[in-house]
Each structure stands twice: as C-alpha cells, then as structure tokens.
N, C-alpha and C positions, 0 to 999 in steps of 0.2 A: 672147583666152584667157579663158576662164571664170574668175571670181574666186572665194575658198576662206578658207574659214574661217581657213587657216594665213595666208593672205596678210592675210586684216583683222587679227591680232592683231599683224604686222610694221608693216603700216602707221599702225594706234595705238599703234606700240611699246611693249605693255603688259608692263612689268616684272612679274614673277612670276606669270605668268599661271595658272602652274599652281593647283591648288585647293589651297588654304591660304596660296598665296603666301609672301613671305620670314619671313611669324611660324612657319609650320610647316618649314621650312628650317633655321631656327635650334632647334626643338627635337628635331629629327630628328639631329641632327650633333652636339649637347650633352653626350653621353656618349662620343665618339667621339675619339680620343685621333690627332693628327696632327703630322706633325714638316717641317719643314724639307727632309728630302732626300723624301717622300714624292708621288708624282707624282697628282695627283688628275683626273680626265676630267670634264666636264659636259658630259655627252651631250646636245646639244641645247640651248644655253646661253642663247637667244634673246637680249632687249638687255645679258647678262651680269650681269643683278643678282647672282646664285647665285652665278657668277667673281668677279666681286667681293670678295663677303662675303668666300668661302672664304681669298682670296690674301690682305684685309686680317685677320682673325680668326685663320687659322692658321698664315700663313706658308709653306703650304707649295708644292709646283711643282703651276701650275695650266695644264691646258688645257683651250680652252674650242670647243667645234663646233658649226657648226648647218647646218641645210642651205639656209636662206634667206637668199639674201645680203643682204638691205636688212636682216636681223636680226642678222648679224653689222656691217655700217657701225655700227648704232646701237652696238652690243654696244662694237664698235669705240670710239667716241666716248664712251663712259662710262669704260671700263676704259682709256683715258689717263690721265682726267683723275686717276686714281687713283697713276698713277705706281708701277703695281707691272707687274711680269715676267710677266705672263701671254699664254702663245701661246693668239690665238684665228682660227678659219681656217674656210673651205666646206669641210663635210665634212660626209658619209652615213653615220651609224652604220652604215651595214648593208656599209658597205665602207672602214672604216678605214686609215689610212696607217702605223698604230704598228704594232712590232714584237708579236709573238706574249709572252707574260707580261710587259707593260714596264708596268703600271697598274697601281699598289696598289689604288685606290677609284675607282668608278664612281657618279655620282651621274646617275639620268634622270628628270625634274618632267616628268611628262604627255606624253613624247615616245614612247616604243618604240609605244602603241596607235595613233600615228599614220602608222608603216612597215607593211615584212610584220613580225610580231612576232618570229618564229622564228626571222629571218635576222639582227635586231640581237641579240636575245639571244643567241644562237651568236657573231656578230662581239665582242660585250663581252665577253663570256666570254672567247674567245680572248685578247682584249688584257690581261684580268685576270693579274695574277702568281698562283703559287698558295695560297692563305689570301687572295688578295685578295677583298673587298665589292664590290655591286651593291644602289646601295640606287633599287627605283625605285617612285615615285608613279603610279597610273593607275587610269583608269576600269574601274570592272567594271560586269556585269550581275548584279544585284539580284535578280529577278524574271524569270521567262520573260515575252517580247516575242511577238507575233503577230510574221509576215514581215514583213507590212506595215510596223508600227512597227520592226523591225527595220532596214528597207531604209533608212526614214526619216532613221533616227539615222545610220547610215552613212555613208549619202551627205552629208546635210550636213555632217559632219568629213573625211569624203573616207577613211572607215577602212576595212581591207581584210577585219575581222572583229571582233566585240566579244564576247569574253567572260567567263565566270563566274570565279570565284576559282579552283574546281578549274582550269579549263581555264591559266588565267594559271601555278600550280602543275604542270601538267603541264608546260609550253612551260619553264619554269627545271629543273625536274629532268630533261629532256631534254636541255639543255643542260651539263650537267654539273656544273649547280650545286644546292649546300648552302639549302633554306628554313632561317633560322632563327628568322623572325617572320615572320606578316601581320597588320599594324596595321589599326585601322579610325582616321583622323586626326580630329582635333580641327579642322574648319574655321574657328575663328572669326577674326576680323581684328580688329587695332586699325587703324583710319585718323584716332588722334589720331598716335598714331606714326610719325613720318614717315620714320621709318627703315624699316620694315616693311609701312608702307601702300603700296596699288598704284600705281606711279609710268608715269608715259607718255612717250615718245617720239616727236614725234606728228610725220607726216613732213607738207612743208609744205602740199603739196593733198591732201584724202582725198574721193574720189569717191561720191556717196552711196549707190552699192551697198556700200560696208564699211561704212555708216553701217544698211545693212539687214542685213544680218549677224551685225554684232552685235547689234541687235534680236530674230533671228531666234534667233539662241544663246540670249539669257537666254527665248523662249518655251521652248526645245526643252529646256532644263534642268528650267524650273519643268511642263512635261506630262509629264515623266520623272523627276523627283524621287524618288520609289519604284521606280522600275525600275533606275535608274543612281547606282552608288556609287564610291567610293575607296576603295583601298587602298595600303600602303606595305609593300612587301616587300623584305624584309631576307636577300639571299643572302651566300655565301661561296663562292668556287672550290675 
C-alpha cells in the first residue's frame, strides 16, 4: 500500500500538527466560554493533544475521533496518562455515530481539506445542536495554481480538491451554517514552551520513505508559500 502523507504525520506522531499547533489552539478557544455539561467533538483529534488541553482547561465532555488508527493508539496513550473522561474512538467525520443536534462545539485543525469536504461539513453540521460552533483551521488557495501545480499539491496530501476562501464560504453556507469570522492566524511558535511546542510520538520503526515525506512536505510548502494559506473559520448552526 502506498504510503501518504496522513500516514507519516501518524507515524511521527506529531502533536499539533496542524499550522500553528497548540499556541494557536489556545488562543482560538480563549474568548470561548465552556462548561462542564457541554459536550465538545475534535474532529480528527490525531495523538489528542487538542483533547487533552480541552478536557484538562475546560472541564468539559470531550470526544475525541480520527480516522487513523495508529493515531488514535497514540492519542489513546496520552490521554490516559491524563486521567480525564475522555471518549476517543475510529471514526470518519464524514460518517459519524452521534445523534443528530447532540454537539454544542466542533473543533477541526487541518482535517475536513483532507476528506470530500462537503460531506464532513454537512455530517458536523448535522451533529451540531442549534446555536452550536464549527470552528475549523484549513488550508486555502491564495493565488490561482496552473493544473499542473494544482495536481501537484493534491496529490501529495491525497486532497480531493483545494480551495479559495470564497469556495471554503460557499461549502459552510451550504451547509446550513452561520460564517461569523474568517481569521487569517498568527502562525508563530514558541518551542521554548514546552507545553505548546511540537511534541512527537514516534512509533518504534519508521521506514525511510516517511522520513522522505516529510522532506517532501517542508519542499512543497516552502515552493508554495504564496499560493497556499490558512484560515480559521468561525461558524454557528
């Protein structure tokens, strides 16, 4: 089986992998008021850093999903050690096991551009109660791409489509959800902080093609660096 960009970030079990990692996590959620009986999703939770924070910070009912199981073990293995309540399990956004309205908050770091997009956002939605939040992180296009480079970028994240803010704006209000911000984030890191700095999970053999992979990532970012951005988009049902 061909190996995949989702699968090297599993197998370096890279905590926060999404762009900004857990510093931009914690100030995305900082104004955000949560309680105890409040049931919160992290859609795509990878080694559960994000579950984590949430369950020890706020207190509140956290579940935690992803769709790769060596992502969920790790995930698994952290959020013991924490000793909090949090259900974390194999699961497809784009085919959820919760009932219809049972989520107050949807939290997804760099995960829906990695499904059909349409079909997780339709699926979160559904699970959202109504006045419930969708706050999700993801890549846009910046700049029109040739095909070419287009295909490029694709294929090597294994995406089924990539694009513009409008387009990402159409795909939410489609879905029957409320925009009521599109952030552009503050990338920067602390990695004196080690609470917040990128942490690994590193599983015991790693084969040198994820060792190429990741090489190949930080090319395909830095030849794309003006073409491809982030945004943080703040819905409501």
């Amino acid at each position: 089986m061909e190996k995949t960009y989702l699968d090297c970030l599993a197998v370096f079990g890279i905590g926060g992998a999404h762009p900004g990692g857990l510093l931009l996590t914690k100030k995305l959620l900082a104004e955000e008021r949560f309680h105890e009986n409040m049931v919160v999703l992290d859609a795509g939770c990878g080694t559960g850093q994000t579950a984590g924070y949430l369950a020890t910070e706020f207190e509140c009912q956290v579940l935690a999903v992803d769709y790769n199981p060596l992502m969920v073990e790790k995930a698994t293995e952290r959020l013991v050690k924490l000793q909090k309540d949090i259900r974390i399990e194999v699961q497809d956004i784009q085919k959820l096991p919760y009932e219809e309205n049972s989520i107050d908050f949807v939290l997804s770091e760099s995960v829906i551009s990695f499904t059909t997009p349409t079909m997780s956002i339709a699926e979160l939605t559904r699970v959202l109660k109504e006045n419930g939040k969708l706050f999700a992180i993801e890549m846009v296009l910046e700049q029109p791409v040739s095909a070419e480079e287009r295909k490029e970028i694709m294929e090597f994240y294994g995406m089924e489509q990539l694009w513009s803010v409008n387009e990402w704006m159409v795909a939410f209000l489609a879905a029957g959800l409320t925009i009521q911000s599109i952030d552009v984030p503050e990338l920067e890191t602390d990695n004196e902080d080690s609470e917040t700095a990128t942490d690994f999970s590193l599983s015991e053999s790693i084969e040198e093609d994820f060792h190429n992979i990741l090489s190949q990532h930080l090319i395909v970012t830095e030849n794309y660096k003006k073409q491809l951005g982030v945004r943080i988009f703040k819905c409501i049902k």
